[in-house]
C-alpha positions as CSV (number, residue, x, y, z in Angstrom):
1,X,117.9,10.6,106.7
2,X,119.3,14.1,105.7
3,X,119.1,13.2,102.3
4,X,115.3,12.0,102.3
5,X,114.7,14.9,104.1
6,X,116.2,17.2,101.5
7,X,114.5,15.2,98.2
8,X,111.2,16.1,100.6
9,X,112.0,19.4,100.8
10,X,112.6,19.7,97.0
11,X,109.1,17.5,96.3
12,X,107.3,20.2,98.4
13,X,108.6,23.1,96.4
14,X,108.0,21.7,93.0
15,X,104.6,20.2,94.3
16,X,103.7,24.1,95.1
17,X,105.1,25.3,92.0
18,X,102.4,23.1,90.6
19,X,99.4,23.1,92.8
20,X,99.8,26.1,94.7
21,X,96.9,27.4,96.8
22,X,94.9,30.8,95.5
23,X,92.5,31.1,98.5
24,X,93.9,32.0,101.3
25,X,94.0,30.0,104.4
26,X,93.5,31.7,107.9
27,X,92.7,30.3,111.9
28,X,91.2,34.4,112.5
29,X,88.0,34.2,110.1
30,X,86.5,33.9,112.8
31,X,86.8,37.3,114.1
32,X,87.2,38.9,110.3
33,X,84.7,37.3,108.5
34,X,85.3,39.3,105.5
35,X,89.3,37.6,105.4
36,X,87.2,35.1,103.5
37,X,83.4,36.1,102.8
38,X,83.1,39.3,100.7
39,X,79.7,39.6,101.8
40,X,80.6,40.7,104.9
41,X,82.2,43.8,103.5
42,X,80.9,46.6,105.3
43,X,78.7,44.2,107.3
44,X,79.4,45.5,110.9
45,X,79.2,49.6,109.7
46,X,83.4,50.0,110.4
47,X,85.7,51.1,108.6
48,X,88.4,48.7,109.0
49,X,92.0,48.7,107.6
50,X,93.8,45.5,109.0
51,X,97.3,43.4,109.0
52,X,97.4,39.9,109.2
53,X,100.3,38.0,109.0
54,X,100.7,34.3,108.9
55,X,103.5,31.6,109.0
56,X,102.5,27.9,108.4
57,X,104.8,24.8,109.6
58,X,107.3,27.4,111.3
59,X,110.9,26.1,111.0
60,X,110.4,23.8,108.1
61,X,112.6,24.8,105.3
62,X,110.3,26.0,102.7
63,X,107.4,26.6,104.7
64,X,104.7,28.7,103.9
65,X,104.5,32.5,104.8
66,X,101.6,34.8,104.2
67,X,100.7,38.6,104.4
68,X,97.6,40.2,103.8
69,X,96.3,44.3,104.0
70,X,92.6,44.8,103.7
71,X,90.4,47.5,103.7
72,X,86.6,47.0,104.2
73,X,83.8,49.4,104.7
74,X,80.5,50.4,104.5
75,X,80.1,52.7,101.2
76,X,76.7,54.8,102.0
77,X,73.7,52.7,103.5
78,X,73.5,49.5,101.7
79,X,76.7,49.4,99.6
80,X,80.3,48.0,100.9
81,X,83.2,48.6,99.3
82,X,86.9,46.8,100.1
83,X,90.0,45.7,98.7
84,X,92.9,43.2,99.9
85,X,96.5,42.7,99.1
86,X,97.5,39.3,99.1
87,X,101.6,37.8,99.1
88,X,102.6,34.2,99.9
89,X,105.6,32.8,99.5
90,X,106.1,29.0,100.0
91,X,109.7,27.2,99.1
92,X,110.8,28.6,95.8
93,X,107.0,30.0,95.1
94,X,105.3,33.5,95.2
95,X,101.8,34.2,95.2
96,X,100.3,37.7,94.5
97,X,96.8,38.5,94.7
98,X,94.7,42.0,94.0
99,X,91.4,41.9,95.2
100,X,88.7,44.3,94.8
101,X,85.4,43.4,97.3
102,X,81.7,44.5,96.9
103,X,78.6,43.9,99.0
104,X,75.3,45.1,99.1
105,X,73.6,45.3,102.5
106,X,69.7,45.0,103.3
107,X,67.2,44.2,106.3
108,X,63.9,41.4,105.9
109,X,62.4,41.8,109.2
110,X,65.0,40.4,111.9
111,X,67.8,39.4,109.5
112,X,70.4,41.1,108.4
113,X,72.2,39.9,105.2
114,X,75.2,40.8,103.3
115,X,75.8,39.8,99.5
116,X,79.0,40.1,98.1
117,X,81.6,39.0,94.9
118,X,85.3,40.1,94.7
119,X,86.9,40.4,91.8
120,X,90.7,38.8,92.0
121,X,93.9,39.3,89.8
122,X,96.3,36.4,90.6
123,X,100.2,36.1,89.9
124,X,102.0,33.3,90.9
125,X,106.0,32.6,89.8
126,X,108.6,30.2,90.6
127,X,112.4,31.6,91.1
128,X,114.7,30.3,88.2
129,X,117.0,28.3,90.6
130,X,114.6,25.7,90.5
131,X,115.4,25.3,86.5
132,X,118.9,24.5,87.3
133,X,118.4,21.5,90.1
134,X,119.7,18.6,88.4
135,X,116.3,16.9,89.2
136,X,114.0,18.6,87.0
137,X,113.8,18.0,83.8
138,X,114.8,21.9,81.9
139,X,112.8,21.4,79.4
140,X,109.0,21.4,80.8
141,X,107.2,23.9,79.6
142,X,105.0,24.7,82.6
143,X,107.5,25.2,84.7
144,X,109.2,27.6,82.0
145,X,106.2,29.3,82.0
146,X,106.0,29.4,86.0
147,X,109.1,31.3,86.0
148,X,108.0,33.5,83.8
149,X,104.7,33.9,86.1
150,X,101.1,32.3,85.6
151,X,98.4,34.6,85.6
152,X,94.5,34.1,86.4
153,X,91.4,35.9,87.5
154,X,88.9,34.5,89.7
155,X,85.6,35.8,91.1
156,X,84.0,34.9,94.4
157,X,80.5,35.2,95.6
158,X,79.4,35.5,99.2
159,X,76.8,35.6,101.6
160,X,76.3,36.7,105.4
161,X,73.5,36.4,107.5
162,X,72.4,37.7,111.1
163,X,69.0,36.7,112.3
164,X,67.9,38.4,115.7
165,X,71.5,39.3,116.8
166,X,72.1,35.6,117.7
167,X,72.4,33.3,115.1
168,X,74.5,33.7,111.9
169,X,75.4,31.7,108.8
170,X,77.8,32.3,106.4
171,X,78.5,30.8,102.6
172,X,81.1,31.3,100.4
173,X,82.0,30.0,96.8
174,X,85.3,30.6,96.2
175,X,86.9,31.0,92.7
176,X,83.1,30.7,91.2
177,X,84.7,32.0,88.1
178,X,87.9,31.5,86.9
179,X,90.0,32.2,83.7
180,X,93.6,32.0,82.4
181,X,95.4,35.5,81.6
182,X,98.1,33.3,80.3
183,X,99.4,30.2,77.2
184,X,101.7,28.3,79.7
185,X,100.9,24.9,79.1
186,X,98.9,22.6,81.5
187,X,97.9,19.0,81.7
188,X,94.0,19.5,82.0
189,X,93.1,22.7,80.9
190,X,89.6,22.6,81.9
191,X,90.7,22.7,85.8
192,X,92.6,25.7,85.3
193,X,89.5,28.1,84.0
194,X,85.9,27.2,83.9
195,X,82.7,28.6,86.3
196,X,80.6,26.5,88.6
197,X,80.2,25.6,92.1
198,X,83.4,23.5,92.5
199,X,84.3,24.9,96.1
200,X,82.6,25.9,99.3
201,X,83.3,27.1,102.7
202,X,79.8,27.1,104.9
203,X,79.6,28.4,108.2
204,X,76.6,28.6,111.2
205,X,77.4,29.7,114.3
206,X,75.3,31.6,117.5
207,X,75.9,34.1,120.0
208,X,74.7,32.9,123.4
209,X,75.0,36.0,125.6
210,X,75.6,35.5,129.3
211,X,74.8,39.2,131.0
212,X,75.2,38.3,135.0
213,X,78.5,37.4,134.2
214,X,79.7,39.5,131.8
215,X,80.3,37.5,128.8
216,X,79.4,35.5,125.7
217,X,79.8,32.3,123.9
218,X,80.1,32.0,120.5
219,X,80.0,28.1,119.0
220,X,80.1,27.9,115.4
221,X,80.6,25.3,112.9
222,X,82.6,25.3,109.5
223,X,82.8,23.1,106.8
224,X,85.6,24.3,104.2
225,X,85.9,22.6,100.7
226,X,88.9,24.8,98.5
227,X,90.7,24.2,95.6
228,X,94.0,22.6,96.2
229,X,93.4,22.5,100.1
230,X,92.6,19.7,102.1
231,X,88.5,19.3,102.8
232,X,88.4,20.8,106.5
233,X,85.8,20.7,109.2
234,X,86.6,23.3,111.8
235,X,84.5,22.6,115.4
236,X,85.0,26.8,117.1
237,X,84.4,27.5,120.4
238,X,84.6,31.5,121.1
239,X,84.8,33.5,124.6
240,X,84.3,37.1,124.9
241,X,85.0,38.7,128.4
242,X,84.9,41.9,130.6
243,X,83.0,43.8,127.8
244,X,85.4,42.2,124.7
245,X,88.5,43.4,126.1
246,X,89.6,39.6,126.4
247,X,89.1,38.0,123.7
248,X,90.0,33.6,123.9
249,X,89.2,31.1,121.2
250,X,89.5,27.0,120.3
251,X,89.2,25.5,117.0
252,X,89.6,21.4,116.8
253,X,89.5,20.0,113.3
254,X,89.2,16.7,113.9
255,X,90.0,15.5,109.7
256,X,93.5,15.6,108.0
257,X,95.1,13.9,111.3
258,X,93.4,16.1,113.6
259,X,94.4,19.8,114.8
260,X,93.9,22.4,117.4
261,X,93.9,26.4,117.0
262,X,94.5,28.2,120.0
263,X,92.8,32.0,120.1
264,X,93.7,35.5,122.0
265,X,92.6,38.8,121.6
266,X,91.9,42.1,122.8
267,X,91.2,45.8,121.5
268,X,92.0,48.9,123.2
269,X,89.3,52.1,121.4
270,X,89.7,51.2,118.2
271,X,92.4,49.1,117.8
272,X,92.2,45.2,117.8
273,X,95.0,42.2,118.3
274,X,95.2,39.3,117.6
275,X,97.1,35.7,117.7
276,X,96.4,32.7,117.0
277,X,98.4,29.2,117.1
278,X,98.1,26.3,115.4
279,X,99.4,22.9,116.1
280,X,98.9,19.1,114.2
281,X,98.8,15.8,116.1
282,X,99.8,14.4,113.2
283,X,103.7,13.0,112.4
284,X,104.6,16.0,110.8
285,X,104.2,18.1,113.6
286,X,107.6,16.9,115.1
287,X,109.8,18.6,112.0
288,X,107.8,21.6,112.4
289,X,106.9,24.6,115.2
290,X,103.2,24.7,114.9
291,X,101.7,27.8,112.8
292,X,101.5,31.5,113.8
293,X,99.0,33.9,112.7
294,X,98.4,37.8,114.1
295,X,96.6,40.6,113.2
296,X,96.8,44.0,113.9
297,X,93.5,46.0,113.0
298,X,91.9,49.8,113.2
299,X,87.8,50.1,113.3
300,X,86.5,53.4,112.9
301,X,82.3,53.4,113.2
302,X,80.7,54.6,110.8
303,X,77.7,57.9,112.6
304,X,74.6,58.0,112.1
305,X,73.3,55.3,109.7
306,X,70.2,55.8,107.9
307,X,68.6,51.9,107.9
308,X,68.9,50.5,111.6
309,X,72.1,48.0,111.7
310,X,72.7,48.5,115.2
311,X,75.1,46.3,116.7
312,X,76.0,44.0,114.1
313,X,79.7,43.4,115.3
314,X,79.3,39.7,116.3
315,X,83.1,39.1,116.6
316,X,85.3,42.3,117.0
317,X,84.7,44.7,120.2
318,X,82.2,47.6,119.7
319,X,84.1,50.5,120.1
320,X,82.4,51.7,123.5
321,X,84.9,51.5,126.7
Protein backbone atom coordinates (compact mmCIF):
# COMPACT_ATOMS: atom_id res chain seq x y z
CA UNK A 1 0.00 0.00 0.00
CA UNK A 2 2.82 2.47 0.93
CA UNK A 3 4.50 1.81 -2.02
CA UNK A 4 1.39 2.41 -4.47
CA UNK A 5 0.86 5.25 -2.60
CA UNK A 6 4.28 6.73 -3.13
CA UNK A 7 4.46 5.74 -7.23
CA UNK A 8 0.97 7.98 -6.92
CA UNK A 9 2.57 10.56 -5.41
CA UNK A 10 5.45 10.61 -7.94
CA UNK A 11 2.60 10.17 -11.03
CA UNK A 12 0.92 13.39 -9.64
CA UNK A 13 4.12 15.44 -9.61
CA UNK A 14 5.30 14.47 -13.09
CA UNK A 15 1.57 14.60 -14.31
CA UNK A 16 1.85 18.51 -13.10
CA UNK A 17 5.11 19.06 -14.47
CA UNK A 18 3.36 18.26 -17.64
CA UNK A 19 -0.20 19.55 -17.57
CA UNK A 20 -0.10 22.00 -14.99
CA UNK A 21 -2.98 24.44 -14.63
CA UNK A 22 -2.43 28.42 -15.75
CA UNK A 23 -5.91 29.69 -14.65
CA UNK A 24 -6.28 29.88 -11.38
CA UNK A 25 -8.77 28.00 -9.45
CA UNK A 26 -10.72 29.67 -6.52
CA UNK A 27 -14.27 28.73 -4.26
CA UNK A 28 -14.29 33.10 -3.43
CA UNK A 29 -15.11 34.35 -7.09
CA UNK A 30 -17.97 34.70 -5.84
CA UNK A 31 -17.45 37.61 -3.75
CA UNK A 32 -14.24 38.91 -6.03
CA UNK A 33 -15.42 38.59 -9.30
CA UNK A 34 -12.52 40.14 -10.76
CA UNK A 35 -10.22 36.92 -9.11
CA UNK A 36 -11.32 35.59 -12.40
CA UNK A 37 -13.24 38.17 -14.88
CA UNK A 38 -11.04 41.20 -15.72
CA UNK A 39 -14.05 42.93 -16.68
CA UNK A 40 -14.99 43.46 -13.39
CA UNK A 41 -11.90 45.55 -12.75
CA UNK A 42 -12.99 48.65 -11.24
CA UNK A 43 -16.58 47.44 -11.55
CA UNK A 44 -17.91 48.27 -8.04
CA UNK A 45 -15.88 52.01 -7.95
CA UNK A 46 -13.16 50.53 -4.93
CA UNK A 47 -10.15 50.52 -4.77
CA UNK A 48 -9.28 47.13 -3.62
CA UNK A 49 -5.84 45.58 -2.82
CA UNK A 50 -6.48 41.88 -1.61
CA UNK A 51 -4.80 38.45 -0.30
CA UNK A 52 -6.00 35.25 -0.99
CA UNK A 53 -4.44 32.28 -0.15
CA UNK A 54 -5.42 28.85 -1.02
CA UNK A 55 -4.40 25.14 -0.11
CA UNK A 56 -5.98 22.27 -2.24
CA UNK A 57 -6.17 18.43 -0.97
CA UNK A 58 -4.61 19.63 2.50
CA UNK A 59 -2.27 16.92 3.88
CA UNK A 60 -1.62 15.10 0.77
CA UNK A 61 1.99 15.07 -0.06
CA UNK A 62 2.43 17.16 -2.98
CA UNK A 63 -0.71 18.97 -2.85
CA UNK A 64 -1.39 22.08 -4.40
CA UNK A 65 -0.83 25.61 -2.66
CA UNK A 66 -1.65 28.91 -4.12
CA UNK A 67 -1.14 32.76 -3.37
CA UNK A 68 -2.36 35.52 -5.08
CA UNK A 69 -2.05 39.77 -4.41
CA UNK A 70 -4.31 41.86 -6.61
CA UNK A 71 -4.94 45.28 -6.98
CA UNK A 72 -8.19 46.52 -8.87
CA UNK A 73 -9.58 49.92 -9.35
CA UNK A 74 -11.48 52.23 -11.02
CA UNK A 75 -8.89 54.54 -13.19
CA UNK A 76 -11.09 57.88 -13.89
CA UNK A 77 -14.89 57.32 -14.89
CA UNK A 78 -15.01 54.55 -17.37
CA UNK A 79 -11.47 53.04 -17.27
CA UNK A 80 -10.22 50.26 -14.63
CA UNK A 81 -6.94 49.46 -14.14
CA UNK A 82 -5.42 46.22 -11.96
CA UNK A 83 -2.72 43.93 -11.71
CA UNK A 84 -2.35 40.33 -9.88
CA UNK A 85 0.58 38.29 -8.63
CA UNK A 86 0.09 34.84 -9.03
CA UNK A 87 2.51 31.69 -7.22
CA UNK A 88 1.49 27.98 -7.12
CA UNK A 89 3.34 25.42 -6.10
CA UNK A 90 2.08 21.75 -6.57
CA UNK A 91 4.57 18.63 -5.75
CA UNK A 92 7.92 19.40 -7.33
CA UNK A 93 6.17 22.27 -9.63
CA UNK A 94 6.03 26.20 -9.50
CA UNK A 95 3.77 28.41 -11.22
CA UNK A 96 4.35 32.18 -11.61
CA UNK A 97 2.08 34.49 -13.09
CA UNK A 98 2.21 38.55 -13.82
CA UNK A 99 -0.91 39.93 -14.75
CA UNK A 100 -1.76 43.31 -15.91
CA UNK A 101 -5.94 43.89 -15.96
CA UNK A 102 -7.92 46.50 -18.06
CA UNK A 103 -11.66 47.37 -18.24
CA UNK A 104 -13.66 49.87 -19.65
CA UNK A 105 -16.84 50.77 -17.88
CA UNK A 106 -20.22 52.24 -19.47
CA UNK A 107 -24.06 52.58 -18.69
CA UNK A 108 -27.14 51.55 -21.58
CA UNK A 109 -30.08 52.54 -19.77
CA UNK A 110 -30.45 50.03 -16.65
CA UNK A 111 -27.32 47.96 -17.29
CA UNK A 112 -24.18 48.37 -16.21
CA UNK A 113 -21.37 46.54 -18.01
CA UNK A 114 -17.73 46.00 -17.62
CA UNK A 115 -15.32 44.92 -20.60
CA UNK A 116 -12.08 43.74 -19.78
CA UNK A 117 -8.65 41.70 -21.22
CA UNK A 118 -5.53 40.97 -18.98
CA UNK A 119 -2.47 40.58 -20.37
CA UNK A 120 -0.48 37.47 -18.59
CA UNK A 121 3.31 36.55 -18.35
CA UNK A 122 3.51 32.89 -17.26
CA UNK A 123 6.64 30.90 -15.68
CA UNK A 124 6.33 27.58 -14.70
CA UNK A 125 9.66 25.17 -13.59
CA UNK A 126 10.11 21.90 -12.20
CA UNK A 127 13.03 21.42 -9.34
CA UNK A 128 15.97 19.29 -10.68
CA UNK A 129 15.39 16.47 -8.14
CA UNK A 130 12.88 15.18 -10.32
CA UNK A 131 15.79 14.47 -13.14
CA UNK A 132 17.48 12.21 -10.77
CA UNK A 133 14.42 9.73 -9.70
CA UNK A 134 15.39 6.58 -11.07
CA UNK A 135 11.84 6.56 -12.84
CA UNK A 136 12.21 9.13 -15.30
CA UNK A 137 13.83 8.74 -18.19
CA UNK A 138 17.09 11.80 -17.92
CA UNK A 139 16.99 12.25 -21.22
CA UNK A 140 13.49 13.91 -22.13
CA UNK A 141 13.79 16.92 -23.38
CA UNK A 142 10.64 18.65 -22.07
CA UNK A 143 11.32 17.95 -18.88
CA UNK A 144 14.98 19.37 -19.36
CA UNK A 145 13.41 22.24 -20.54
CA UNK A 146 10.79 22.36 -17.48
CA UNK A 147 13.69 22.67 -15.23
CA UNK A 148 15.06 25.18 -16.93
CA UNK A 149 11.35 26.97 -16.83
CA UNK A 150 8.66 27.12 -19.66
CA UNK A 151 7.49 30.42 -20.49
CA UNK A 152 4.02 31.63 -22.15
CA UNK A 153 1.80 34.63 -22.49
CA UNK A 154 -1.79 34.43 -22.50
CA UNK A 155 -4.55 37.05 -22.91
CA UNK A 156 -8.04 36.94 -21.39
CA UNK A 157 -11.12 38.73 -22.36
CA UNK A 158 -14.09 39.42 -20.05
CA UNK A 159 -17.32 40.67 -19.53
CA UNK A 160 -19.69 41.77 -16.49
CA UNK A 161 -23.08 42.74 -16.55
CA UNK A 162 -25.62 44.39 -13.96
CA UNK A 163 -29.11 45.02 -15.17
CA UNK A 164 -31.41 46.91 -12.59
CA UNK A 165 -29.27 46.10 -9.49
CA UNK A 166 -30.63 42.56 -9.44
CA UNK A 167 -29.59 40.39 -12.03
CA UNK A 168 -26.03 39.89 -13.28
CA UNK A 169 -24.10 37.67 -15.79
CA UNK A 170 -20.74 37.21 -16.20
CA UNK A 171 -18.42 35.65 -19.20
CA UNK A 172 -14.97 34.92 -19.35
CA UNK A 173 -12.58 33.42 -22.03
CA UNK A 174 -9.70 32.45 -20.54
CA UNK A 175 -6.27 32.20 -22.27
CA UNK A 176 -8.14 33.58 -25.66
CA UNK A 177 -4.67 34.15 -26.81
CA UNK A 178 -1.79 32.25 -26.09
CA UNK A 179 1.96 32.02 -27.33
CA UNK A 180 5.22 30.24 -26.45
CA UNK A 181 8.17 32.54 -25.06
CA UNK A 182 10.17 29.44 -25.20
CA UNK A 183 11.93 26.13 -27.75
CA UNK A 184 11.35 23.33 -25.05
CA UNK A 185 10.01 20.64 -26.98
CA UNK A 186 6.28 19.43 -26.81
CA UNK A 187 4.25 16.65 -28.22
CA UNK A 188 1.49 18.79 -30.05
CA UNK A 189 2.59 22.10 -30.56
CA UNK A 190 -0.53 23.57 -31.68
CA UNK A 191 -2.14 23.13 -27.94
CA UNK A 192 0.54 25.00 -26.48
CA UNK A 193 0.00 28.55 -28.47
CA UNK A 194 -2.76 29.31 -30.83
CA UNK A 195 -6.06 31.92 -30.32
CA UNK A 196 -9.76 30.99 -30.25
CA UNK A 197 -12.47 30.35 -28.03
CA UNK A 198 -11.22 27.00 -26.51
CA UNK A 199 -12.28 27.80 -22.72
CA UNK A 200 -15.20 29.40 -20.92
CA UNK A 201 -16.38 30.15 -17.50
CA UNK A 202 -20.21 31.68 -17.71
CA UNK A 203 -21.94 32.84 -14.89
CA UNK A 204 -25.82 34.40 -14.15
CA UNK A 205 -26.79 34.99 -10.92
CA UNK A 206 -29.66 37.50 -9.04
CA UNK A 207 -29.88 39.42 -6.00
CA UNK A 208 -33.20 38.89 -4.36
CA UNK A 209 -33.37 41.55 -1.58
CA UNK A 210 -35.32 40.76 1.53
CA UNK A 211 -35.76 44.41 3.46
CA UNK A 212 -38.23 43.41 6.53
CA UNK A 213 -35.70 41.08 7.50
CA UNK A 214 -32.61 42.48 6.84
CA UNK A 215 -31.01 40.48 4.29
CA UNK A 216 -30.48 39.17 0.77
CA UNK A 217 -30.19 36.10 -1.34
CA UNK A 218 -27.95 35.72 -3.96
CA UNK A 219 -28.43 32.27 -6.21
CA UNK A 220 -26.18 32.13 -9.06
CA UNK A 221 -25.15 29.59 -11.54
CA UNK A 222 -21.67 28.76 -13.07
CA UNK A 223 -20.58 26.70 -15.74
CA UNK A 224 -16.61 26.57 -15.89
CA UNK A 225 -14.80 25.03 -18.96
CA UNK A 226 -10.51 25.65 -18.38
CA UNK A 227 -7.68 24.34 -19.86
CA UNK A 228 -6.28 21.41 -17.96
CA UNK A 229 -9.12 21.61 -15.32
CA UNK A 230 -11.89 19.37 -14.93
CA UNK A 231 -15.40 20.81 -16.84
CA UNK A 232 -17.22 22.21 -13.45
CA UNK A 233 -20.84 23.19 -12.86
CA UNK A 234 -20.92 25.13 -9.60
CA UNK A 235 -24.86 25.40 -8.12
CA UNK A 236 -24.12 28.91 -5.38
CA UNK A 237 -26.41 29.81 -2.89
CA UNK A 238 -25.30 33.26 -1.16
CA UNK A 239 -26.60 34.93 2.33
CA UNK A 240 -25.91 38.36 3.31
CA UNK A 241 -27.04 39.41 6.87
CA UNK A 242 -27.41 42.31 9.48
CA UNK A 243 -26.39 44.88 6.79
CA UNK A 244 -23.37 42.47 5.17
CA UNK A 245 -21.60 42.14 8.35
CA UNK A 246 -22.27 38.25 8.16
CA UNK A 247 -21.55 37.04 5.28
CA UNK A 248 -22.55 32.70 4.66
CA UNK A 249 -22.24 30.88 1.41
CA UNK A 250 -22.89 27.05 -0.37
CA UNK A 251 -21.60 25.91 -3.47
CA UNK A 252 -22.56 22.03 -4.58
CA UNK A 253 -20.90 20.89 -7.79
CA UNK A 254 -22.60 18.06 -8.45
CA UNK A 255 -19.88 16.69 -11.65
CA UNK A 256 -16.35 15.21 -11.01
CA UNK A 257 -17.82 12.94 -8.02
CA UNK A 258 -19.66 15.66 -6.50
CA UNK A 259 -18.46 18.49 -3.95
CA UNK A 260 -19.55 21.02 -1.48
CA UNK A 261 -17.91 24.62 -0.71
CA UNK A 262 -18.76 25.98 2.59
CA UNK A 263 -18.70 30.07 2.79
CA UNK A 264 -18.07 32.82 5.79
CA UNK A 265 -17.46 36.28 5.80
CA UNK A 266 -17.62 39.48 7.27
CA UNK A 267 -16.06 43.12 6.90
CA UNK A 268 -15.41 45.56 9.59
CA UNK A 269 -15.12 49.67 7.51
CA UNK A 270 -13.16 48.68 4.96
CA UNK A 271 -11.73 45.64 5.64
CA UNK A 272 -13.25 42.22 4.36
CA UNK A 273 -12.57 38.26 5.42
CA UNK A 274 -13.00 35.64 4.15
CA UNK A 275 -12.93 31.52 4.31
CA UNK A 276 -14.01 29.15 2.55
CA UNK A 277 -13.82 25.13 2.70
CA UNK A 278 -13.95 22.70 0.39
CA UNK A 279 -14.69 19.07 0.64
CA UNK A 280 -15.18 15.91 -2.14
CA UNK A 281 -17.51 13.02 -1.72
CA UNK A 282 -15.49 11.27 -3.79
CA UNK A 283 -12.73 8.37 -2.62
CA UNK A 284 -10.00 10.68 -2.59
CA UNK A 285 -11.30 12.69 0.01
CA UNK A 286 -10.31 10.03 2.69
CA UNK A 287 -6.24 10.68 1.93
CA UNK A 288 -6.88 14.24 2.02
CA UNK A 289 -8.27 17.28 4.58
CA UNK A 290 -10.62 19.07 2.30
CA UNK A 291 -9.30 22.43 0.73
CA UNK A 292 -8.82 25.87 2.46
CA UNK A 293 -9.09 29.16 0.93
CA UNK A 294 -9.05 32.88 2.83
CA UNK A 295 -8.79 36.16 1.87
CA UNK A 296 -7.95 39.22 3.46
CA UNK A 297 -9.00 42.43 1.53
CA UNK A 298 -8.97 46.58 1.89
CA UNK A 299 -11.85 48.58 -0.17
CA UNK A 300 -11.41 52.14 -0.29
CA UNK A 301 -14.57 54.02 -2.35
CA UNK A 302 -13.80 55.80 -4.86
CA UNK A 303 -15.93 60.06 -4.10
CA UNK A 304 -17.82 61.54 -6.17
CA UNK A 305 -18.08 59.78 -9.52
CA UNK A 306 -19.03 61.60 -12.49
CA UNK A 307 -21.49 58.81 -14.47
CA UNK A 308 -24.05 57.35 -11.80
CA UNK A 309 -22.73 53.73 -10.71
CA UNK A 310 -24.30 53.83 -7.44
CA UNK A 311 -24.28 50.86 -5.58
CA UNK A 312 -22.80 48.34 -7.76
CA UNK A 313 -21.05 46.21 -5.00
CA UNK A 314 -23.25 43.05 -5.46
CA UNK A 315 -20.99 40.76 -3.30
CA UNK A 316 -18.62 42.69 -0.89
CA UNK A 317 -20.21 45.07 1.94
CA UNK A 318 -20.64 48.78 1.05
CA UNK A 319 -18.58 50.51 3.25
CA UNK A 320 -21.45 52.31 5.31
CA UNK A 321 -21.77 51.03 9.10
Amino acid sequence: MKKALSTLIFGLLVWSAAFAQEQAVYSQYQVFPALINPGYTGFDNNYTLLANARSSWSGFPGSPTTYTLMYNGPAGDKLGLGGSIFAEKIGAQTVTRLQGLYSFRFQVQKAQIGLGLTTEFIRRRISSDVLSNPLVDPNDGALEGSVDGQRLFSSSFGAYMLYDERVFASLVLPTAIRARLDEIPVDNPTAESGAGIKYYIVQLGAILDVPSQNFKVVPSLTIRNVRDVPFQVDLNLQGRFLEDKLIAGLTYRPNTGGSLAFLLGTHYKQFRMYYSYDVSFGPFQQYNGGSHEFTLAYALQRKKPRIPLENTDLYQPSNNQ
